[in-house]
DOTOR-529522 format. One record per residue (C-alpha): x, y, z; residue in one letter. Coordinates in Angstrom, 1 decimal. Layout:
BEGIN
<u:X&v:Y&w:Z&residuo:A>
...
This chain:
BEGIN
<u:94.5&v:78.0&w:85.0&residuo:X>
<u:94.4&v:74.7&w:88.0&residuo:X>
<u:91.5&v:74.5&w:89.9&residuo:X>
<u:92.3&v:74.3&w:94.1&residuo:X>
<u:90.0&v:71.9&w:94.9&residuo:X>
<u:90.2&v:72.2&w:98.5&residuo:X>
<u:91.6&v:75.8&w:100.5&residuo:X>
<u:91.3&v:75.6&w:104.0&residuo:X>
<u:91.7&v:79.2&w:106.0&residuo:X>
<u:92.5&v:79.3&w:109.4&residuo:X>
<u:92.2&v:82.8&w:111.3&residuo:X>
<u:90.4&v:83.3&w:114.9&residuo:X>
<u:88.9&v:86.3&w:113.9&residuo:X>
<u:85.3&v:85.3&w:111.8&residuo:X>
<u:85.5&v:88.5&w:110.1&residuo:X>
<u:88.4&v:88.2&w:108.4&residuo:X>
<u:87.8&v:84.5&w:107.5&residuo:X>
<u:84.6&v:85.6&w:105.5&residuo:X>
<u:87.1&v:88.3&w:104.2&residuo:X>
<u:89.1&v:86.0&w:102.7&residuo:X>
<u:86.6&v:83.7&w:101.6&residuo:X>
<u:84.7&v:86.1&w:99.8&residuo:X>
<u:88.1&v:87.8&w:97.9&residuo:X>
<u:88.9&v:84.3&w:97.0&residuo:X>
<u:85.1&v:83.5&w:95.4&residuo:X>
<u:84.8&v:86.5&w:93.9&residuo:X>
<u:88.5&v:86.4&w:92.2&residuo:X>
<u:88.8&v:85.2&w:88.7&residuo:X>
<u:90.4&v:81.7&w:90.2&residuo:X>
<u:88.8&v:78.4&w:89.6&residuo:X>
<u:88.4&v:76.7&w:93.5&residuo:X>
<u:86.2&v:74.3&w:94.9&residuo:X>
<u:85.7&v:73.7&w:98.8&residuo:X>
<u:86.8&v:76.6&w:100.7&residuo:X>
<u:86.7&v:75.5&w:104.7&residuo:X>
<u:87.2&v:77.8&w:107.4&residuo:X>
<u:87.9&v:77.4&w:111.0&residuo:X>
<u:89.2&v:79.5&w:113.5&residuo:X>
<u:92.0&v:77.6&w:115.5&residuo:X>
<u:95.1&v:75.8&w:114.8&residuo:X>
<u:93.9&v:72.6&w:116.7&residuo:X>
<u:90.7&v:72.7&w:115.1&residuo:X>
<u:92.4&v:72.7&w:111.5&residuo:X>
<u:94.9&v:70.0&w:112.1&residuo:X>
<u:91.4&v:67.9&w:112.8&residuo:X>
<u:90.0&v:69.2&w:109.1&residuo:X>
<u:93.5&v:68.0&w:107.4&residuo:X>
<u:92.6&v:64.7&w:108.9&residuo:X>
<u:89.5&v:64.3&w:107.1&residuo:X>
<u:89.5&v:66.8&w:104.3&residuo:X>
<u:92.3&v:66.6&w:101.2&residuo:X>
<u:93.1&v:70.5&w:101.6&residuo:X>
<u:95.5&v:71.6&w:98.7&residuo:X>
<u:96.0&v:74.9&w:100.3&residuo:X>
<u:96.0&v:76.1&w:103.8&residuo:X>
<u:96.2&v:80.2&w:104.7&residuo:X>
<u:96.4&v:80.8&w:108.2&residuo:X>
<u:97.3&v:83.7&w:110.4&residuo:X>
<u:100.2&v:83.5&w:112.1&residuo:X>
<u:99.2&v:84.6&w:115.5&residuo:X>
<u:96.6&v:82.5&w:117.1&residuo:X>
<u:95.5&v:81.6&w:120.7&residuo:X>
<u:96.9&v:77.9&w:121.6&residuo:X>
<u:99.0&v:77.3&w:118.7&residuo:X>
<u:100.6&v:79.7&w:116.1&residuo:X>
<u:100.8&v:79.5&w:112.9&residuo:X>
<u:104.7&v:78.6&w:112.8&residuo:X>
<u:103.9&v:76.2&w:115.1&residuo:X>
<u:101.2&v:75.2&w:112.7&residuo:X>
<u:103.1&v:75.0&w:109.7&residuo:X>
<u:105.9&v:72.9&w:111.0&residuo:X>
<u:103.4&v:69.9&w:112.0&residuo:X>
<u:101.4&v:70.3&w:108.6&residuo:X>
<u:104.9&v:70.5&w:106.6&residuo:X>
<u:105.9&v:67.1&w:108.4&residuo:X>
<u:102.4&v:65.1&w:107.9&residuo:X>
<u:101.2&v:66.8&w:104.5&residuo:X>
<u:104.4&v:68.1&w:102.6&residuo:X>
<u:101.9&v:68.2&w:99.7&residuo:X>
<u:100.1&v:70.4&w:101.2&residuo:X>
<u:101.0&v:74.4&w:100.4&residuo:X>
<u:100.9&v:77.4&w:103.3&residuo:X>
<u:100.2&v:81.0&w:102.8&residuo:X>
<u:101.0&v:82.6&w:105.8&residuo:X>
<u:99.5&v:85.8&w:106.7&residuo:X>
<u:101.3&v:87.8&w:109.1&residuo:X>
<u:100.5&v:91.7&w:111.0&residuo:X>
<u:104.2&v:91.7&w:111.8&residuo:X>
<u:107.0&v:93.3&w:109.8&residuo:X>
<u:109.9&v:91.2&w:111.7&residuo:X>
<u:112.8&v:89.4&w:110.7&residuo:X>
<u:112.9&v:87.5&w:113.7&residuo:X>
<u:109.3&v:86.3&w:113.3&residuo:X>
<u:109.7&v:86.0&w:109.2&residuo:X>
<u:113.2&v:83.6&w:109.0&residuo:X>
<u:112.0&v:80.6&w:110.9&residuo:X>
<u:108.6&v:80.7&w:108.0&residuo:X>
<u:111.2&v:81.0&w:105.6&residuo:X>
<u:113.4&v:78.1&w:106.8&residuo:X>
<u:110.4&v:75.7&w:107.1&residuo:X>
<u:109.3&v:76.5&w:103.5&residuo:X>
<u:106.4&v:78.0&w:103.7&residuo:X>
<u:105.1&v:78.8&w:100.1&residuo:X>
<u:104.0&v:82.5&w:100.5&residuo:X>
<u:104.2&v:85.2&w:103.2&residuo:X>
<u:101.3&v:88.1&w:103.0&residuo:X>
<u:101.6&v:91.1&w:105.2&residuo:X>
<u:97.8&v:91.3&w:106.7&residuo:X>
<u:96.1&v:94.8&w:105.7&residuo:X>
<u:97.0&v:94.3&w:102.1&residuo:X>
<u:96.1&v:90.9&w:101.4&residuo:X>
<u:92.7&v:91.7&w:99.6&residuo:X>
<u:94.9&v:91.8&w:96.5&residuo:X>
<u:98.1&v:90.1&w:97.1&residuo:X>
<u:95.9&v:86.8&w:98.5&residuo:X>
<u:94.8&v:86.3&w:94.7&residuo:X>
<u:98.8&v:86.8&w:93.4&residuo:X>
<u:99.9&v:84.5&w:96.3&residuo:X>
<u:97.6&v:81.6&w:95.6&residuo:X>
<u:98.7&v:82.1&w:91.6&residuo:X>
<u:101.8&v:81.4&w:92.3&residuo:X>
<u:101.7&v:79.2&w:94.5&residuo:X>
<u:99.3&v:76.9&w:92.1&residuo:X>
<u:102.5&v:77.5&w:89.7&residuo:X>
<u:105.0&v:76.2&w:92.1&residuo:X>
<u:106.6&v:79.3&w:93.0&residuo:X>
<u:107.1&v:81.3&w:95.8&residuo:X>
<u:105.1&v:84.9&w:96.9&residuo:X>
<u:106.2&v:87.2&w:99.3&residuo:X>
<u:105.2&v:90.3&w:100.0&residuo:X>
<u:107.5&v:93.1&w:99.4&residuo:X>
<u:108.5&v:94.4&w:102.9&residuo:X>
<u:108.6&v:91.3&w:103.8&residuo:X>
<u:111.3&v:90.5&w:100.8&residuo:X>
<u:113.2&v:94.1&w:101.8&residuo:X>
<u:113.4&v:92.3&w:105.3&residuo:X>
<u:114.9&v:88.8&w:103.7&residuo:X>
<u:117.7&v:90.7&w:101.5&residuo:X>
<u:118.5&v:92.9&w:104.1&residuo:X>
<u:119.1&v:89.7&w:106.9&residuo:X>
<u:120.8&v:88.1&w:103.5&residuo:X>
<u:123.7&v:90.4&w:103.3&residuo:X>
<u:123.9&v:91.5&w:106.6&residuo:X>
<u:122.5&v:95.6&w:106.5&residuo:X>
<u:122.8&v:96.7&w:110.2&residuo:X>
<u:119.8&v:99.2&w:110.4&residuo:X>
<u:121.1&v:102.3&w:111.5&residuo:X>
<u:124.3&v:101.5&w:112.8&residuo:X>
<u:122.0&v:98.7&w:115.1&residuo:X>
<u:120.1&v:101.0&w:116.6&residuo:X>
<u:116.1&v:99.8&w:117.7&residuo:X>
<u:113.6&v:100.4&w:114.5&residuo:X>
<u:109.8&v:100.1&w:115.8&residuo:X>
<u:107.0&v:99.5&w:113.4&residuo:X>
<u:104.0&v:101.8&w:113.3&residuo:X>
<u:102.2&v:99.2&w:115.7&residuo:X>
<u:105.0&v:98.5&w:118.0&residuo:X>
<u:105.3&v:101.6&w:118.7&residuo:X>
<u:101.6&v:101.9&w:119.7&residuo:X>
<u:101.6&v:99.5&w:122.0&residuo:X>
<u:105.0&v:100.7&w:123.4&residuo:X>
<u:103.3&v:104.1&w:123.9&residuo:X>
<u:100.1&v:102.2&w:125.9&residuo:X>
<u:102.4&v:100.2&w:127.6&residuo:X>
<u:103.7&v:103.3&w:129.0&residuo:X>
<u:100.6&v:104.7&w:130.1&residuo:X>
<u:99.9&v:101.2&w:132.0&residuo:X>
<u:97.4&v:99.7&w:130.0&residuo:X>
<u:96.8&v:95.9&w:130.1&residuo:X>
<u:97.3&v:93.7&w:127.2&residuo:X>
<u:92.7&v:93.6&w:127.5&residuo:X>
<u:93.2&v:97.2&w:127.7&residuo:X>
<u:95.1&v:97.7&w:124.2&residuo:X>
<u:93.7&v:94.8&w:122.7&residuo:X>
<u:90.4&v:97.0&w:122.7&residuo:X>
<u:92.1&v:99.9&w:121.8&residuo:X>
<u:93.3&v:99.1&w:118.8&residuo:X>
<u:91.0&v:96.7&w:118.0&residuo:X>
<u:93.6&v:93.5&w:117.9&residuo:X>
<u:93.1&v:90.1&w:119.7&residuo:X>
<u:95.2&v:90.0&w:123.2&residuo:X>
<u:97.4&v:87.0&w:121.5&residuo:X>
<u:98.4&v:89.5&w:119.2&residuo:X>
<u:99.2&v:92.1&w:122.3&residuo:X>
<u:101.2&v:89.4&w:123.9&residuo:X>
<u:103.6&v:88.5&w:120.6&residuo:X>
<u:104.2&v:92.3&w:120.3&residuo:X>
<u:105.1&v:93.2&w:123.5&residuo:X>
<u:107.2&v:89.9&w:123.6&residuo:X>
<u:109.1&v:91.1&w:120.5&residuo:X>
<u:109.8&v:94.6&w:122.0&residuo:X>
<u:111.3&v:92.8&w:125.1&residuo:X>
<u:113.6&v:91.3&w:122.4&residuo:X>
<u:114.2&v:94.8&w:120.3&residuo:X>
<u:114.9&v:96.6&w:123.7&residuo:X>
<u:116.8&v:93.3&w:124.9&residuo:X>
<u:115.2&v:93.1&w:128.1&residuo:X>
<u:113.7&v:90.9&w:130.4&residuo:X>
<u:110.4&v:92.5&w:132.4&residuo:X>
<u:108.2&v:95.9&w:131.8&residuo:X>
<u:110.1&v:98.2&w:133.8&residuo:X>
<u:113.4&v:97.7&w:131.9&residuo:X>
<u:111.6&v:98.3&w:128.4&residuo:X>
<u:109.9&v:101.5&w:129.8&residuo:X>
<u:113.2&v:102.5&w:131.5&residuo:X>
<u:115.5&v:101.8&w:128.3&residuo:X>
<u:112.6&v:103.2&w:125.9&residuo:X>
<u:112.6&v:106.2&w:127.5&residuo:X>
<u:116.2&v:106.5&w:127.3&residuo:X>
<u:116.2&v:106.4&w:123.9&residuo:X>
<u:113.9&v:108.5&w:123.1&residuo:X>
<u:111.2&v:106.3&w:121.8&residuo:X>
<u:108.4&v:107.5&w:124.9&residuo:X>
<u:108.8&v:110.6&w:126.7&residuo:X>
């Protein structure tokens, strides 16, 4: 098997970057320096000075995301491979990763095992996706309208629709459910876009009209 000699991970919450750093030593792969750091900004210093073979990095972050990310690191390192990890099952979200070539895509919550298969692969020159996220490609591929176009919420989304509705600030949920406020902010953005509207008070309005929040 290749040795990684350098893995950076990127991820603002220090839990989770010891986490990962501790599957990834534990694992049966051969790695060297594993640097951490818990901003975007903050990485694009370590690339700078550090000859990172690997970067994984969450793709919701305060200042700069992890698309955002990944486009400057694919245009000044395009040696350099990305394993994205992502809390959001959503096309709209997963297609512009895919179009910039990101190497591997990893659903967060399950990534204690698939982190390991991504970085094999990826050390092989191929690419790893989770498989919701793959069900999500194929279906934008050939074009499956999801029930006849009607709104589908994940588990989360709905949450948060749900506090929304109860008038609960972004802080508010954010310690709820135990999720940064960035990460409030993306999903509410994204059920603005589901519910195509353009403020609060449509999506409770329209949300409620279909059913989704009584």
């Amino acid at each position: 098997m290749n040795t990684i000699n350098e893995i950076l991970i990127i991820d603002d919450h220090p839990v989770l970057l010891e986490g990962i750093k501790s599957v990834i030593s534990k694992s049966n792969l051969k790695t060297g320096s594993i640097t951490t750091c818990t901003s975007a900004l903050e990485a694009l210093n370590i690339l700078m000075s550090k000859n990172i073979e690997i970067v994984i990095t969450d793709i919701s972050m305060p200042e700069m995301n992890g698309l955002e990310f990944s486009k400057i690191c694919k245009k000044k390192y395009p040696n350099i491979k990305i394993v994205i990890l992502s809390q959001f099952e959503d096309i709209q979200i997963i297609k512009p990763l895919v179009k910039i070539d990101v190497n591997a895509i990893i659903l967060k919550g399950q990534q204690t095992d698939e982190i390991i298969l991504a970085l094999e692969c990826v050390l092989n020159n191929e690419k790893y996706y989770s498989n919701q996220i793959k069900e999500l490609i194929f279906n934008d591929l050939i074009n499956i309208p999801s029930d006849n176009k009607l709104i589908k919420l994940s588990k989360r989304e709905q949450q948060v629709l749900e506090l929304l509705a109860d008038e609960k600030t972004s802080k508010e949920i954010s310690e709820i459910l135990f999720i940064s406020v960035p990460t409030i902010e993306t999903y509410r953005s994204n059920l603005f876009k589901k519910f195509e509207v353009k403020n609060l008070a449509g999506l409770i309005r329209k949300s409620m009209q279909l059913g989704f929040i009584e």
